[in-house]
C-alpha positions as a Markdown table, in Angstrom:
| # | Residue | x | y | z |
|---|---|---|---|---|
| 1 | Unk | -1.1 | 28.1 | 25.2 |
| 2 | Unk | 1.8 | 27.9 | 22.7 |
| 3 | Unk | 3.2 | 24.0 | 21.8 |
| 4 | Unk | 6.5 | 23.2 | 23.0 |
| 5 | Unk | 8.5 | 23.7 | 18.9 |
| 6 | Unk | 10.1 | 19.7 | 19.5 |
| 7 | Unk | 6.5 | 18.3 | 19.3 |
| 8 | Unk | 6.3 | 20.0 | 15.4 |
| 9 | Unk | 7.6 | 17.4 | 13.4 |
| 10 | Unk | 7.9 | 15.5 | 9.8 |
| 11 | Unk | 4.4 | 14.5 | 8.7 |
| 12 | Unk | 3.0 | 16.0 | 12.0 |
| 13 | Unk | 4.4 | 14.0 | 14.3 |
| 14 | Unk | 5.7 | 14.3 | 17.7 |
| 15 | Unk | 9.4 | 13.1 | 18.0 |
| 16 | Unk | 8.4 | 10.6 | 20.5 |
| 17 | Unk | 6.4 | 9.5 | 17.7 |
| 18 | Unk | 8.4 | 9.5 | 15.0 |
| 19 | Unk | 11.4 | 7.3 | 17.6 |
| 20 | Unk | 8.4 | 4.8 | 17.9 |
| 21 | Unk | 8.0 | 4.3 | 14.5 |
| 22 | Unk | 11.7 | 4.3 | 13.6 |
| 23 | Unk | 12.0 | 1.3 | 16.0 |
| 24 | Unk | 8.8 | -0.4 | 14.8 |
| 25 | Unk | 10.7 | -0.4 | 11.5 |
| 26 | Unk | 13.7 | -1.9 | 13.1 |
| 27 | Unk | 12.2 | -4.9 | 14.6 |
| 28 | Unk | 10.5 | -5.8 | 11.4 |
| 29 | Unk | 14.0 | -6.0 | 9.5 |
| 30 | Unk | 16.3 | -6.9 | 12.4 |
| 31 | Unk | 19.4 | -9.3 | 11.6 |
| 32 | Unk | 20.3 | -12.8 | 11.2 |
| 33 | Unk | 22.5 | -12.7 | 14.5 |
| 34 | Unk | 19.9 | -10.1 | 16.2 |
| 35 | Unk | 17.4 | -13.1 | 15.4 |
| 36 | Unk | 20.0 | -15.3 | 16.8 |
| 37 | Unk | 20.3 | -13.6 | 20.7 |
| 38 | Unk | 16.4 | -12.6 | 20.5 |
| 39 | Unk | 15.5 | -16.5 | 20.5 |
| 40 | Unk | 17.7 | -16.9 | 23.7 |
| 41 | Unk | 16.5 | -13.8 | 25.3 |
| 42 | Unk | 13.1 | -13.5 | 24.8 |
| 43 | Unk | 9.8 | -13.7 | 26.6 |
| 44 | Unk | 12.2 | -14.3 | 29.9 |
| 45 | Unk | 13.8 | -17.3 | 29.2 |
| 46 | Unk | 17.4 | -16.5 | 30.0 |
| 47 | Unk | 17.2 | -16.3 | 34.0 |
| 48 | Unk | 13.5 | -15.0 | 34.1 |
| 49 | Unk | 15.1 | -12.0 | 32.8 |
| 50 | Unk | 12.8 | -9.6 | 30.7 |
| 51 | Unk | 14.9 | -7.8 | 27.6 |
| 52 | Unk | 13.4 | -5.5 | 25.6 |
| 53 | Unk | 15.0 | -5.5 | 21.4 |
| 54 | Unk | 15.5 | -2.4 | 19.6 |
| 55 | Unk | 15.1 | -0.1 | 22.6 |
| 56 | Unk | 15.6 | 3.7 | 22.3 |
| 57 | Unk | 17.9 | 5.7 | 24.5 |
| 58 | Unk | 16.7 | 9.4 | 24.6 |
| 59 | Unk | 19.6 | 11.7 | 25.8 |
| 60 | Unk | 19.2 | 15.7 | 25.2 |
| 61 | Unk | 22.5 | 17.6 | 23.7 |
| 62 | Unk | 21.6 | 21.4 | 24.1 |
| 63 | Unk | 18.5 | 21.0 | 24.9 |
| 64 | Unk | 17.4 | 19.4 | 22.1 |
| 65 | Unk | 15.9 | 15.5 | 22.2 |
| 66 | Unk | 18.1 | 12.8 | 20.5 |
| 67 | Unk | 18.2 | 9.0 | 20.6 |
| 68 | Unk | 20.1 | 6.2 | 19.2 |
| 69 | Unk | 19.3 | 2.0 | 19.1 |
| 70 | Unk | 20.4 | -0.2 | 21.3 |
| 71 | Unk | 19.9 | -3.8 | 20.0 |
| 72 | Unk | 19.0 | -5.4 | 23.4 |
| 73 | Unk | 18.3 | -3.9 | 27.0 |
| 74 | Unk | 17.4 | -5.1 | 30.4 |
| 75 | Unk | 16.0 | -2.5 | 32.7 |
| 76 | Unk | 16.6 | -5.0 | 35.7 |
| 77 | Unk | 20.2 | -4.6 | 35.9 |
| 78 | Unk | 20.5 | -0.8 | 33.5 |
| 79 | Unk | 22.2 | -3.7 | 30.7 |
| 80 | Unk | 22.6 | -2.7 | 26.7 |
| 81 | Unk | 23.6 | -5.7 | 24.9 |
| 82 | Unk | 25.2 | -4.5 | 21.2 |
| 83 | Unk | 25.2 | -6.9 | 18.8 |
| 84 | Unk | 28.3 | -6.2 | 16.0 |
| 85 | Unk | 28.6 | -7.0 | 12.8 |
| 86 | Unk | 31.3 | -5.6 | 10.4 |
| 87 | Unk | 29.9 | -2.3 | 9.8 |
| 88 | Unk | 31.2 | -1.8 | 13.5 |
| 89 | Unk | 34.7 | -2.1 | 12.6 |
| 90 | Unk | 34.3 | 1.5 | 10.3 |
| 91 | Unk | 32.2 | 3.2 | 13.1 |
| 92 | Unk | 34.6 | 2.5 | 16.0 |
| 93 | Unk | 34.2 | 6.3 | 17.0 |
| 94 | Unk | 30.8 | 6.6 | 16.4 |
| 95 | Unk | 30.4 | 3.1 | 19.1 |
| 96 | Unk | 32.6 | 5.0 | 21.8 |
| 97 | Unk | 30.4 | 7.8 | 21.6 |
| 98 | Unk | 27.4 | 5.9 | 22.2 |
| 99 | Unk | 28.9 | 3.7 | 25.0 |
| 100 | Unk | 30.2 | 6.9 | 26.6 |
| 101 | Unk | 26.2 | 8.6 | 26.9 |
| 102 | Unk | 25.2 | 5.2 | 27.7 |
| 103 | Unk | 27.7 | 4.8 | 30.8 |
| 104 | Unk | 26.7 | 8.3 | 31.5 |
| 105 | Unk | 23.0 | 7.3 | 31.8 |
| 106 | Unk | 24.3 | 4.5 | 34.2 |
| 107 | Unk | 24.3 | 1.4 | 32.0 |
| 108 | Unk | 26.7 | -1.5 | 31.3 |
| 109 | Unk | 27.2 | -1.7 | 27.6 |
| 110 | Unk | 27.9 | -5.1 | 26.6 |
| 111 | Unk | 29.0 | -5.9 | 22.6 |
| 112 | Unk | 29.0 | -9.1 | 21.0 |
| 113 | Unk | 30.4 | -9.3 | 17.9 |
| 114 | Unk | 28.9 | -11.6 | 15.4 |
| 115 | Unk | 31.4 | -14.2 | 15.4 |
| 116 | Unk | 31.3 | -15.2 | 18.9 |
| 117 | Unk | 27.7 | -16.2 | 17.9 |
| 118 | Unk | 28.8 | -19.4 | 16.8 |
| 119 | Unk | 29.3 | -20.6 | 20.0 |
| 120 | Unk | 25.8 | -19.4 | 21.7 |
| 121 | Unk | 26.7 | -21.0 | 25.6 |
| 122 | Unk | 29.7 | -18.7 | 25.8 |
| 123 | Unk | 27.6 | -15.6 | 24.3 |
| 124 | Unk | 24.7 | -16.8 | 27.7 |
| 125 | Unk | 28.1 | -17.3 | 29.9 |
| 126 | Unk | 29.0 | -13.5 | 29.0 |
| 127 | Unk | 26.2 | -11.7 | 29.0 |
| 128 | Unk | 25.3 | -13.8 | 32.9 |
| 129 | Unk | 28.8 | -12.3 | 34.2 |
| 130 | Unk | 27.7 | -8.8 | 33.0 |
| 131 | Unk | 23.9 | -9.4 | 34.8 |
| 132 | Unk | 26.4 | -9.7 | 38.1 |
């Protein structure tokens, strides 16, 4: 039986492998405001809601297996929630074509940019009106 070529990888891993351990890394180093929305979300403490942090999105293009990040997700209502900081504002085109696959896949892509973390109850108000 011959292997199926996108299980050959780097360092003999499969590429379902290598995402997991690209996101391992992730939520080792995440950031300050990251850190920030992770403490409100977590273990179901905003509205018994269950988010996952540094979740994968696998799409295929051509055939071939591809993934980006997202920062936050809840499978309960098909919600990414971005978290940007200023790298954002020199990858604008880059963040529409992520949002476009992502509304493809049937999600709501929510961003948050890293100033309106200063005022966490409006950051819960927001992301509660996109849960609805």
């Amino acid at each position: 039986m011959q292997e199926d070529i996108r299980n050959i990888g780097r360092l003999g891993l499969s590429w379902r492998e290598r995402i997991k351990s690209h996101v391992r890394k992730m939520r080792r180093n995440q950031t300050k405001s990251e850190e920030i929305v992770w403490k409100l979300l977590r273990n179901r403490k905003f509205r018994g809601k269950k988010f996952l942090r540094q979740h994968p999105i696998v799409y295929t293009y051509y055939k071939r297996p591809l993934y980006f990040v997202a920062d936050f997700y809840c499978a309960e209502h098909s919600l990414v929630l971005e978290i940007d900081g200023p790298i954002h504002d020199y990858q604008q085109e880059y963040d529409i074509q992520r949002d476009f696959i992502m509304k493809q896949r049937g999600l709501k892509v929510l961003r948050i940019r890293n100033e309106e973390l200063n005022d966490p109850e409006a950051v819960m108000e927001k992301i509660l009106r996109a849960l609805e």
